[in-house]
C-alpha positions in Angstrom: 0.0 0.0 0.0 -0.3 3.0 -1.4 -2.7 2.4 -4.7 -2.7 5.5 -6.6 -5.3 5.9 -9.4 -4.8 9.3 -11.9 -8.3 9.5 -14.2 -7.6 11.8 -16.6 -9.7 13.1 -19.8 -9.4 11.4 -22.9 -6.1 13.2 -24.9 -4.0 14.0 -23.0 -2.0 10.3 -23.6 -1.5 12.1 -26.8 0.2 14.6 -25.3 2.0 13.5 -22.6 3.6 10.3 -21.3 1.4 9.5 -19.0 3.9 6.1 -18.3 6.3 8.4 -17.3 4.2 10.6 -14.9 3.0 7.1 -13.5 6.8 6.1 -12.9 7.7 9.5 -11.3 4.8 8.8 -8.7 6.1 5.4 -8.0 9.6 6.7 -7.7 8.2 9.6 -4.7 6.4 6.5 -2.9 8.8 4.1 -3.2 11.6 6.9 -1.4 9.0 7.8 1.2 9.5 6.4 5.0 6.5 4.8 5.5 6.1 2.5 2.0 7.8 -0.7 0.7 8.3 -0.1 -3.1 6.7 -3.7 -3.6 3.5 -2.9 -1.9 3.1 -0.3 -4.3 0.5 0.1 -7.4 -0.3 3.1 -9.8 -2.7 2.8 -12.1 -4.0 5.3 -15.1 -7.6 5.4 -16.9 -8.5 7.7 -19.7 -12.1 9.6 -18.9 -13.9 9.5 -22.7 -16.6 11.4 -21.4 -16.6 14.3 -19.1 -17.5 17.9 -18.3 -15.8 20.6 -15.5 -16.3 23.9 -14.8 -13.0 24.9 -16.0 -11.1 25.9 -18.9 -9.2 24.1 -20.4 -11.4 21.2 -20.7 -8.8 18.6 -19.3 -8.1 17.3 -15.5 -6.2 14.5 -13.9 -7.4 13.5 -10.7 -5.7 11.4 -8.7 -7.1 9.3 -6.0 -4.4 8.3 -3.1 -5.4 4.6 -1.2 -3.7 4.7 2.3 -4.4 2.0 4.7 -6.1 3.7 8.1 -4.3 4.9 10.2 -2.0 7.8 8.7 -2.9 11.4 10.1 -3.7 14.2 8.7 0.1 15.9 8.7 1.1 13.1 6.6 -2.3 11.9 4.1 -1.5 16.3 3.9 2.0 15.8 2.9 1.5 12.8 0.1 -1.5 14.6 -1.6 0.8 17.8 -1.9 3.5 16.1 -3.5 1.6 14.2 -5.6 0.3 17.8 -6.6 3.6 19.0 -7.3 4.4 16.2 -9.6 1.3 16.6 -11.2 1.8 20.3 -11.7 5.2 19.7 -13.3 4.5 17.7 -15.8 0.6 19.1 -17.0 1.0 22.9 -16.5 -1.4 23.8 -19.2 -4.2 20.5 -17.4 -7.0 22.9 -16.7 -7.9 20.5 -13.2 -5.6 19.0 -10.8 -7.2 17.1 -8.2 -5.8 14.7 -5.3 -7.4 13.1 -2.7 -6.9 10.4 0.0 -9.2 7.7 0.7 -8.5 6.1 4.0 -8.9 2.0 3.4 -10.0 -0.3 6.0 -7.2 -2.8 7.0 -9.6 -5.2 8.2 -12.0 -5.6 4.8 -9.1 -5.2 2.3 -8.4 -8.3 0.8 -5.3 -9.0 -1.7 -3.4 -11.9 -3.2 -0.3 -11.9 -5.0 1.0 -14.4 -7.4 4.2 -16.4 -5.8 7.6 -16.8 -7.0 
């Protein structure tokens, strides 16, 4: 854990490597105190169909899945950083949007294929 999921309007694959934004995320996770680099996922989907109230019709949103248990200072500390790398790579994105979702340990489920 963490699972991060960017949805971001149809286009802007064209545009931009969205591979490489998704590897810079893992890359800030993976060199953060509390997260072991195998334990985490990033994941991209391309939104065909959407409206926002702002101009430039285009937005990345990125959804940050923490187990319970992280407070505020720090859920705080990973949504502004994912900001910042959003920010650098999509200045012209008219939305930019992170938040946290805290997960509950005890009705998460996973399984992982072996060796």
């Amino acid at each position: 854990m963490p699972h991060v999921t960017l949805e971001f309007s149809k286009g802007i694959e064209q545009v931009h490597d969205v591979q490489a934004i998704c590897d810079q995320l893992f890359a800030l996770l993976a060199e953060h105190r509390e997260f072991d680099a195998e334990t985490i996922k990033i994941r991209a989907i391309p939104v065909e169909y959407y409206r926002i109230g702002t101009d430039p019709q285009s937005f990345v949103h990125a959804a940050l899945l923490l187990m319970q248990g992280r407070d505020e200072a720090m859920r705080s500390e990973l949504n502004a950083a994912i900001l910042k790398v959003l920010s650098a790579a999509l200045p012209e994105v008219g939305s930019l949007t992170v938040q946290d979702v805290q997960m509950n340990r005890a009705s998460y489920a996973k399984r992982l294929a072996g060796p």
